[in-house]
N, C-alpha and C positions, 0 to 999 in steps of 0.2 A: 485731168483726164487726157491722157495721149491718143491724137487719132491720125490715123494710118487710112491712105486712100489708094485706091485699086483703080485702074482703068484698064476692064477687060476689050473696049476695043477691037483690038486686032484680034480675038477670040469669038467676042459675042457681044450683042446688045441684050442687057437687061430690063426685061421691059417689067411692066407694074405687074404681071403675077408673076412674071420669072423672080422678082423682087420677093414677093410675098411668101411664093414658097420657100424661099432661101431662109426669109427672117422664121416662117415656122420650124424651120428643118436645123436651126440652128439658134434654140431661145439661150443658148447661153451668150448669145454678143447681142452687142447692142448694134444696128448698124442703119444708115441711112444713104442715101442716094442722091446726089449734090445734082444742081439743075444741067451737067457737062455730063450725066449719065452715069460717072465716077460713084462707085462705092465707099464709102467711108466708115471704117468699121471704129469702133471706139472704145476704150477701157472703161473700167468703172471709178467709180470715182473714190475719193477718199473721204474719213469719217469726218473732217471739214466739212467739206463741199455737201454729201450727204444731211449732215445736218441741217445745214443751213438751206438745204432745198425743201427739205420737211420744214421748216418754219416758213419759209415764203407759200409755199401751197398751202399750209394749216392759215394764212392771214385769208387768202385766194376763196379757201371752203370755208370759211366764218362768213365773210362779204357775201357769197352767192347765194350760203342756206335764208341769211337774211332779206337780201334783194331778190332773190329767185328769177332772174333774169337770163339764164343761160346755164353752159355747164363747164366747169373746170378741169381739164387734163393733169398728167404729170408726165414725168419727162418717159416713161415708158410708152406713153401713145406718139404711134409714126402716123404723121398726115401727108396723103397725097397730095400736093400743092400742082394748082393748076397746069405752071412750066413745068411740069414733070418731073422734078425731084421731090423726094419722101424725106420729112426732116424730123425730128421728136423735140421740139423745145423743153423746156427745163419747167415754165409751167405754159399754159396753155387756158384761151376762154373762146367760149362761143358760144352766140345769143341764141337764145333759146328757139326764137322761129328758123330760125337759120339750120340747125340741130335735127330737130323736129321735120323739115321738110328734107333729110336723107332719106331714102329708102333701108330698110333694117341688117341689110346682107354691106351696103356701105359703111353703116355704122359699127359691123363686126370686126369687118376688116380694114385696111387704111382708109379711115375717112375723106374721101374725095373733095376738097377745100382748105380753104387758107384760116386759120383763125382770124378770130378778129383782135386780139389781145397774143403776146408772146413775149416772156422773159427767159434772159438767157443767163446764168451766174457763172462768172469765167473760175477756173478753180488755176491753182496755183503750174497747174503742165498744160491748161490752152493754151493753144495762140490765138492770140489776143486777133493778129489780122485774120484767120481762118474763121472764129466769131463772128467779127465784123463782116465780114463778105456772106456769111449764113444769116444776119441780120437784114442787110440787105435784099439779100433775095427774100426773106422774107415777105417783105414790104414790098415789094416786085410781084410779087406772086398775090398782093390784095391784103394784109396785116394791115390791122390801121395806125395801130400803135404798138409800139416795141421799148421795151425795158433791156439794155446792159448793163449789169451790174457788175463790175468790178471788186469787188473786196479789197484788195491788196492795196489800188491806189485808193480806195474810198470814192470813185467815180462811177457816172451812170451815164450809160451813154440814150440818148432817148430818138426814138426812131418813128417819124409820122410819115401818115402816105403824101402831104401836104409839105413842101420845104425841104431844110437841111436836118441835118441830123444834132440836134442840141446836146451837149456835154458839161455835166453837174458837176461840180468839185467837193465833194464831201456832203451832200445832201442829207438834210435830217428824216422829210419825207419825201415819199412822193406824191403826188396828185394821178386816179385812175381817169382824166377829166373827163369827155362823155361818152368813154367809149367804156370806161365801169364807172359808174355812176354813186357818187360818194366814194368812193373808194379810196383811202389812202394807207399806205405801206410805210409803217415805220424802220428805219432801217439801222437802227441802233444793235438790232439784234445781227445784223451782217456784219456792219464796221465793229 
């Protein structure tokens, strides 16, 4: 997925409903707003990448209908992150009290919060450092844990609010440890 960044600047600031109305006024892009104010419009992906995002959200919605602990995103929901930029990860969790105590007009439109859970699947046109720096902010903005999946090298890169950022070398699962609880991602179906 190729993405193209705008910095209107010397024009204008985009603030969170100059944002909102832009993304209703034009559902045919996907687009997000990096914590620099910068616009980041994005392509869509290819039938790879697409796949393989419907198998990681389809493991995502088996785990929650069972555990019923909160609720699962996909990469179409843009969240309002605390520093100010609106990002859509690839999937998306959040505890259910956490959910629940939105007001109903925040929940319509960008949910005002950081998930607590966020993975991201690089597809073969990211950049890999553009990812990573979206990862981070992430985790910046209150994520507690972060999943990078790689395909290509077969690497995961894993992202807590606590330390450095740990990198798997061909990992067979993963562990959700207690921030999805039982949760493990087989990733046979990626690599």
């Amino acid at each position: 997925m190729t993405a193209y960044t705008i910095n209107f600047d010397v024009i204008s600031t985009i603030d969170d409903e100059k944002f909102y109305q832009l993304c209703r006024h034009n559902p045919e892009l996907k687009l997000e707003k990096n914590q620099k104010g910068e616009l980041v419009i994005m392509s869509p992906t290819g039938g790879e990448t697409g796949k393989k995002n419907s198998e990681l959200n389809a493991d995502f919605v088996i785990w929650n209908r069972q555990k019923k602990l909160g609720y699962i995103f996909d990469s179409s929901t843009c969240f309002k992150l605390p520093k100010g930029s609106n990002r859509s990860p690839d999937v998306a969790y959040i505890q259910k009290e956490r959910w629940d105590n939105l007001k109903e007009e925040e929940r319509i439109k960008f949910p005002p919060l950081a998930p607590d859970f966020v993975l991201e699947l690089i597809s073969k046109t990211d950049s890999l450092k553009d990812t990573q720096e979206k990862m981070q902010e992430y985790i910046d903005n209150g994520v507690k844990l972060g999943w990078l999946i790689n395909p290509e090298k077969k690497e995961v890169e894993i992202y807590r609010q606590e330390g450095e950022k740990e990198v798997l070398n061909n990992p067979k699962i993963l562990s959700g440890e207690d921030i999805l609880p039982d949760f493990t991602l087989d990733l046979t179906e990626i690599f």
